[in-house]
C-alpha positions as CSV (number, residue, x, y, z in Angstrom):
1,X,-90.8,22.7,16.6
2,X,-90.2,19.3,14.5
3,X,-89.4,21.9,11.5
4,X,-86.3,23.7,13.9
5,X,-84.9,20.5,15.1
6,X,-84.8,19.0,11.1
7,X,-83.3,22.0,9.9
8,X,-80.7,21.9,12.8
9,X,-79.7,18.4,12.0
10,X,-79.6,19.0,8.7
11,X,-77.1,22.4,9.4
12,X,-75.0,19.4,11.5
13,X,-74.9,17.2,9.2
14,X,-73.8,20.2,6.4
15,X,-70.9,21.1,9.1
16,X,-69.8,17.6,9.3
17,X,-69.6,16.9,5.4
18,X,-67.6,20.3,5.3
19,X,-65.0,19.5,7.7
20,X,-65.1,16.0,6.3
21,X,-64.3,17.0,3.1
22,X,-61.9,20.1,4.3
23,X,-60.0,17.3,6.0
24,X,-60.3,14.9,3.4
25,X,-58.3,17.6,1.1
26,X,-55.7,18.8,2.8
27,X,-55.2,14.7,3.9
28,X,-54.7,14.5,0.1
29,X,-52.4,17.4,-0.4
30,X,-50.4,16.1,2.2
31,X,-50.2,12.6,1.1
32,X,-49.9,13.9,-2.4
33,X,-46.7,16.3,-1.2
34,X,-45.3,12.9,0.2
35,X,-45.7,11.5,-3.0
36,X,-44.1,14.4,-5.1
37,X,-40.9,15.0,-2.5
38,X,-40.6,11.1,-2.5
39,X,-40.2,10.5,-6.0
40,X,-36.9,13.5,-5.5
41,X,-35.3,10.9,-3.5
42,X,-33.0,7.3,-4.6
43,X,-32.5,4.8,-1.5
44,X,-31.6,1.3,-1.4
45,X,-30.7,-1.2,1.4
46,X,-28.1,-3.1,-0.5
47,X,-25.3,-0.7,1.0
48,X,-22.9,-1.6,3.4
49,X,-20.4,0.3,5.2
50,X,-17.1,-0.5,3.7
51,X,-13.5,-0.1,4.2
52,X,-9.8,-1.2,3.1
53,X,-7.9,-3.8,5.3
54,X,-4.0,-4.5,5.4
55,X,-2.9,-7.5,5.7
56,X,0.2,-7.7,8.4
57,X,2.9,-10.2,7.2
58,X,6.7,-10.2,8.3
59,X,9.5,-9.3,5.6
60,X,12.2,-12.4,6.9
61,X,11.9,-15.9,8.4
62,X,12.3,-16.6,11.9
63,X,11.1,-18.0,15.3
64,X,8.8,-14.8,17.0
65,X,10.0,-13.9,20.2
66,X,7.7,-11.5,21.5
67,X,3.9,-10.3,20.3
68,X,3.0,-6.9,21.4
69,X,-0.9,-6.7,20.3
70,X,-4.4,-8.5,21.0
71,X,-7.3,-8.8,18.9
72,X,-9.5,-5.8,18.6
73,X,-6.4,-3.4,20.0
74,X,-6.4,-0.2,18.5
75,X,-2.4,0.8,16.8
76,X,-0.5,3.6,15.0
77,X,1.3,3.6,12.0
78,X,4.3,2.2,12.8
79,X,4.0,0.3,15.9
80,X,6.2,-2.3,16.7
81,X,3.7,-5.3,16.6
82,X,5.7,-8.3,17.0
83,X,9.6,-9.3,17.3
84,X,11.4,-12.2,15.3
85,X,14.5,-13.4,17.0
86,X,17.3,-11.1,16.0
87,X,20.7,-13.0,17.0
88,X,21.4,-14.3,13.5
89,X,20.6,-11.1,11.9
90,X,23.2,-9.6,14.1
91,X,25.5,-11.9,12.9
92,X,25.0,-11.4,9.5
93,X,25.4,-8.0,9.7
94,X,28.4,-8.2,11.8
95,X,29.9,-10.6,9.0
96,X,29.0,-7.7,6.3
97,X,30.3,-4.9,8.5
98,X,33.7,-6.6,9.3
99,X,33.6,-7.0,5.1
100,X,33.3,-3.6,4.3
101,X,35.5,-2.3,6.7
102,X,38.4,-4.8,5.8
103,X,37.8,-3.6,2.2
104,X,38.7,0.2,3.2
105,X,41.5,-1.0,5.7
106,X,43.0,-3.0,2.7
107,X,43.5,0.4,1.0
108,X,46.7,0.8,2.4
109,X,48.2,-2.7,1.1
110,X,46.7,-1.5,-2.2
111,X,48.6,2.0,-2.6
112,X,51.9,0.0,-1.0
113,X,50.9,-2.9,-4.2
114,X,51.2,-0.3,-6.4
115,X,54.3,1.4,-5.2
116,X,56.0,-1.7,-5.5
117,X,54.2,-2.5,-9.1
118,X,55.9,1.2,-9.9
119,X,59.3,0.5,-8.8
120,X,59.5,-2.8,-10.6
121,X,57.9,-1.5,-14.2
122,X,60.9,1.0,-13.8
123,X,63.3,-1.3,-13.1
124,X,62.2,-3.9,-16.2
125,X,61.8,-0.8,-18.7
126,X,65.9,-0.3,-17.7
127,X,66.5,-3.7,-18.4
128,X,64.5,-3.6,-21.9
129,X,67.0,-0.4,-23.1
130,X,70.2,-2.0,-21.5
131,X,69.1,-5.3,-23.5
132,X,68.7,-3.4,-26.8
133,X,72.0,-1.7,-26.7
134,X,72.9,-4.7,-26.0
135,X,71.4,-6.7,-28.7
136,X,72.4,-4.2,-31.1
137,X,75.9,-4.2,-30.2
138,X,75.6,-8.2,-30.2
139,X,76.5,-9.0,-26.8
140,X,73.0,-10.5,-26.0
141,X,71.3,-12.9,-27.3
142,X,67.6,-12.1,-29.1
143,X,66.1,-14.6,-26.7
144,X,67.2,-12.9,-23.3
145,X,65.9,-9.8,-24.9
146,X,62.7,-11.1,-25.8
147,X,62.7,-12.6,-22.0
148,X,63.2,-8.9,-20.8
149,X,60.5,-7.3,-22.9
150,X,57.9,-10.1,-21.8
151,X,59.1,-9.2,-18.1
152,X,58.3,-5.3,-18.5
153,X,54.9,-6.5,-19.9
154,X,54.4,-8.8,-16.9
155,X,55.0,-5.8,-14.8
156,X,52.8,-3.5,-16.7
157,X,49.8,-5.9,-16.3
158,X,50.7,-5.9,-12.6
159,X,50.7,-2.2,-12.4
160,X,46.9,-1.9,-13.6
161,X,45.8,-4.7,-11.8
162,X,47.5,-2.6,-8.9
163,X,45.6,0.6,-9.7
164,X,42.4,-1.5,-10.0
165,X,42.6,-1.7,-6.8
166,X,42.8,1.7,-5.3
167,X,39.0,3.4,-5.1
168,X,38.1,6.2,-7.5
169,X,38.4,9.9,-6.3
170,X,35.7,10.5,-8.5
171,X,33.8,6.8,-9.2
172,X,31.1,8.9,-11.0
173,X,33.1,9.6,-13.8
174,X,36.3,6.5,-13.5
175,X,35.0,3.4,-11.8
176,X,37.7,1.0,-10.9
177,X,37.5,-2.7,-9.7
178,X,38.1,-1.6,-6.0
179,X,34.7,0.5,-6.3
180,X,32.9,-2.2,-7.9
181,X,33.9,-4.4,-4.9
182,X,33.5,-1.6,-2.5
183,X,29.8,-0.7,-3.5
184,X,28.7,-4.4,-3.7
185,X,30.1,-4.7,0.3
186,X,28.4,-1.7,0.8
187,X,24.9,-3.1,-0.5
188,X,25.6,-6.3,1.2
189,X,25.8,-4.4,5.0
190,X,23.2,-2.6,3.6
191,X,20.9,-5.6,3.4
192,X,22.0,-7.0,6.8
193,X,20.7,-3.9,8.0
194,X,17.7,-4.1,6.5
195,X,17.2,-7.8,7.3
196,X,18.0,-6.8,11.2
197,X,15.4,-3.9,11.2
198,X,12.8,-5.9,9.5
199,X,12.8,-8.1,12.5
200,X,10.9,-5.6,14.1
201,X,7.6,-5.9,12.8
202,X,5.5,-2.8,12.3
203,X,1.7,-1.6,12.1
204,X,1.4,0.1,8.3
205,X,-1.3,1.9,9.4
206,X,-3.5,3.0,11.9
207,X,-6.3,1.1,12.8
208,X,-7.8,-1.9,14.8
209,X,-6.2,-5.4,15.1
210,X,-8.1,-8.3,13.7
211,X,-7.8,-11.6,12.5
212,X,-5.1,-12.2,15.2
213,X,-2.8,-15.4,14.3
214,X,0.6,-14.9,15.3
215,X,1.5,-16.1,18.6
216,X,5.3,-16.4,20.5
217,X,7.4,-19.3,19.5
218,X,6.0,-19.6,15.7
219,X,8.1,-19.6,12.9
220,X,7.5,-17.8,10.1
221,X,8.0,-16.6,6.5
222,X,8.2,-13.9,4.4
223,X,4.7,-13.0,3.6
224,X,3.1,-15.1,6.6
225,X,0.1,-13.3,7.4
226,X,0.2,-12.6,11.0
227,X,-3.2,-10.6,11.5
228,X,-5.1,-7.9,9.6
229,X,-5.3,-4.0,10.0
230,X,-9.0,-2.4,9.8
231,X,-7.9,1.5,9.4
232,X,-10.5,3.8,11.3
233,X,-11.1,5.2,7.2
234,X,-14.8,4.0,6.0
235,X,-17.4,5.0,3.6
236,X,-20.7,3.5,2.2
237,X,-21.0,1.3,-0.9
238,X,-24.6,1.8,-2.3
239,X,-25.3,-0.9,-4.8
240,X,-28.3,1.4,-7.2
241,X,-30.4,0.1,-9.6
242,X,-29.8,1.1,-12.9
243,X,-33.0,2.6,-13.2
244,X,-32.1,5.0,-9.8
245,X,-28.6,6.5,-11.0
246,X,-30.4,9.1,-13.1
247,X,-29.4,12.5,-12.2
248,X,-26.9,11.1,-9.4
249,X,-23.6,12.8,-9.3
250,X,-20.2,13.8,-7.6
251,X,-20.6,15.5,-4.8
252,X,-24.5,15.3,-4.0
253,X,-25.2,15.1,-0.8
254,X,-26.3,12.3,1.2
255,X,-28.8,11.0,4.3
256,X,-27.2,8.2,5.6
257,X,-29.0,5.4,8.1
258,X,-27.2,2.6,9.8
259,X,-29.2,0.1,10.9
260,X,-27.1,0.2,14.4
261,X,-28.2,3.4,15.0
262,X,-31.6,3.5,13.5
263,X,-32.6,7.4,15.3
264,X,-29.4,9.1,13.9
265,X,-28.8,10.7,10.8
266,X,-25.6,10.7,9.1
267,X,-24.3,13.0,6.3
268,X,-22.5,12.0,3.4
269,X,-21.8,13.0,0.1
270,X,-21.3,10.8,-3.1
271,X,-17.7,10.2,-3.6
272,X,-17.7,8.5,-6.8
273,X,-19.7,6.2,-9.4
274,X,-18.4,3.2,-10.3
275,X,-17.7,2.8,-14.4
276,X,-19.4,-0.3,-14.5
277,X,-21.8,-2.6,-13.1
278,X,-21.5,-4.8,-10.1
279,X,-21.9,-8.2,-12.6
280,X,-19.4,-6.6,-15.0
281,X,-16.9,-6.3,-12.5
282,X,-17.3,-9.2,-11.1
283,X,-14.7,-12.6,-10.9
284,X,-16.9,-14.0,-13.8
285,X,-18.9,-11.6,-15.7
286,X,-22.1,-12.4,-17.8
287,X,-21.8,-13.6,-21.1
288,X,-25.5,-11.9,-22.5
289,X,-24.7,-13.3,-25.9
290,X,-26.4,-16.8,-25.2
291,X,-29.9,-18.0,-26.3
292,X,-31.6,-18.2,-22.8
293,X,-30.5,-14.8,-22.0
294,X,-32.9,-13.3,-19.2
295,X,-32.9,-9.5,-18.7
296,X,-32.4,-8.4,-15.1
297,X,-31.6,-5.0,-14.0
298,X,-28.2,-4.2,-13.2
299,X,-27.0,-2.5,-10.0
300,X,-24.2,0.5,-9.9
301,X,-21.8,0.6,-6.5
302,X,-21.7,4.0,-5.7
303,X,-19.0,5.1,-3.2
304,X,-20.6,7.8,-0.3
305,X,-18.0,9.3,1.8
306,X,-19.0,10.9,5.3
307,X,-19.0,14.5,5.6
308,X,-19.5,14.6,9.4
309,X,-16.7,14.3,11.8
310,X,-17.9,11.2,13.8
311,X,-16.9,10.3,17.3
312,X,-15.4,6.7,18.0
313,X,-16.6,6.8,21.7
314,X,-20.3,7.4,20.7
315,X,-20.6,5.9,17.0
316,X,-18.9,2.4,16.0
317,X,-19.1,2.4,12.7
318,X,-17.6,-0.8,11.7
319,X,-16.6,-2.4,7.7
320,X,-19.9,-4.5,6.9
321,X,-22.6,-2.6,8.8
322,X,-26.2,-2.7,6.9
323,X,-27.0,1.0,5.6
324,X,-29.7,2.9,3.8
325,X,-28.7,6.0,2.2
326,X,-30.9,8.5,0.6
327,X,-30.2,11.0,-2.4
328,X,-31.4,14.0,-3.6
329,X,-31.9,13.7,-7.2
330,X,-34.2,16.2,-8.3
């Protein structure tokens, strides 16, 4: 009996060893799978959700009259966003219009100027033969002559100053003084126009209002910044080491992890891969070429775009948001 029982235990204790070490293998497979699929993929944690902002500021000076957005408010490309008082504008371009239009309406003295300037040239180019004959025959002196030649000259001058004056059928290929003056009116109204519209300020883009600093009864200047524009347009900056870019290229596709949303799984591809490093790029890069030079490995940005249409109502996915993307590399 003792010899069944000590061969049973002994059977037990083979089972358990077996399974022990059956488990113990395929724990290391496993773990050793992890391992190998692992070492396929690059992340990092110095990413951030980036984005371009616009910078709102009015075109002319002026007191603001009305402000037609809040902070956070979402606006389209080309939304009026605020008013500057218009009633000098007006006036301006009032005084340009009445200009311009006086110059077209003064046509009609010109072409009578020019009549006249004909008639007279006529008349004085008489005189100058009569005077000749004259002369010749000796019944004149060569003074009052002289004083009827100068006269025809006088009226010749007036003549083209008189067709100066008259617009070009064809300014193209014969500009005249009158055009000249025309298209410099013209421009003038033109930029009274422009000044009046540009009282209406606009939204460049659309996006979300931030930064909010105008408010009604300011004055302000050209190039005031009022607020900024965040467009609804973002994508991931991944700052790599050095040592992780290998294999990375355009178009790979990308796992993408916001720390807001920590059970979701966005996808992405890379975009692009910036020609330099972030140091190198930077305000004030390194200068290696010194004796206390210390080696430390560079990071790459590298730009992920999404590849997922996201919704707005479910997903805020906002410029600065911590991110951890993973690549495929191998």
């Amino acid at each position: 009996m003792s010899e069944e029982k000590n061969t049973k235990k002994k059977s037990k204790l083979s089972s358990k060893r077996y399974w022990a070490m059956l488990f113990g293998l395929i724990a290391i497979i496993i773990i050793g799978f992890v391992i190998v699929e692992a070492t396929k993929y690059q992340s990092t944690d110095d990413a951030y959700v980036d984005s371009t902002t616009v910078s709102v500021s009015p075109k002319v000076s002026g007191q603001i009259v009305k402000v037609l957005v809040k902070d956070n408010q979402t606006v389209k490309a080309g939304q009026v966003v605020a008013v500057i008082d218009k009633i000098d504008y007006q006036v301006k371009l009032e005084q340009a219009t009445a200009a311009y239009e006086k110059a077209l309406l003064n046509q009609q003295n010109a072409h009578a100027n020019l009549n006249a300037a004909n008639s007279e040239i006529e008349l004085a180019r008489k005189d100058v033969e009569r005077y000749q004959n004259l002369y010749k025959a000796g019944a004149v002196s060569k003074q009052t002559l002289d004083r009827a030649v100068t006269n025809l000259e006088s009226m010749q001058a007036k003549q083209t100053t008189a067709e100066q004056s008259i617009f070009s059928k064809n300014p193209s290929k014969s500009a005249k003084v009158a055009d000249a003056d025309l298209n410099v009116l013209k421009a003038q109204k033109k930029a009274a126009e422009l000044a009046l519209q540009y009282t209406d300020i606009i939204a460049p883009i659309d996006g979300t209002v931030s930064n909010k600093k105008v408010e009604v009864g300011m004055m302000v200047q050209p190039g005031t910044p009022l607020f900024v524009i965040v467009p609804h347009d973002v994508w991931i900056v991944a700052n790599y080491k050095e040592t992780q870019i290998r294999g990375m290229k355009k178009g790979m596709p990308v796992d993408i992890k916001i720390d807001t949303y920590p059970n979701k799984v966005f996808k992405g591809k890379i975009d692009s891969i910036q020609r330099s490093s972030g140091a190198k790029a930077s305000l004030f890069p390194p200068e290696n070429a010194v004796g206390s030079f210390v080696k430390i490995v560079q990071r790459i940005p590298v730009k992920i775009v999404f590849t997922e249409s996201i919704n707005p109502d479910e997903y805020e996915i906002i410029p600065g948001m911590s991110v951890v993307p993973k690549i495929k590399t191998r």
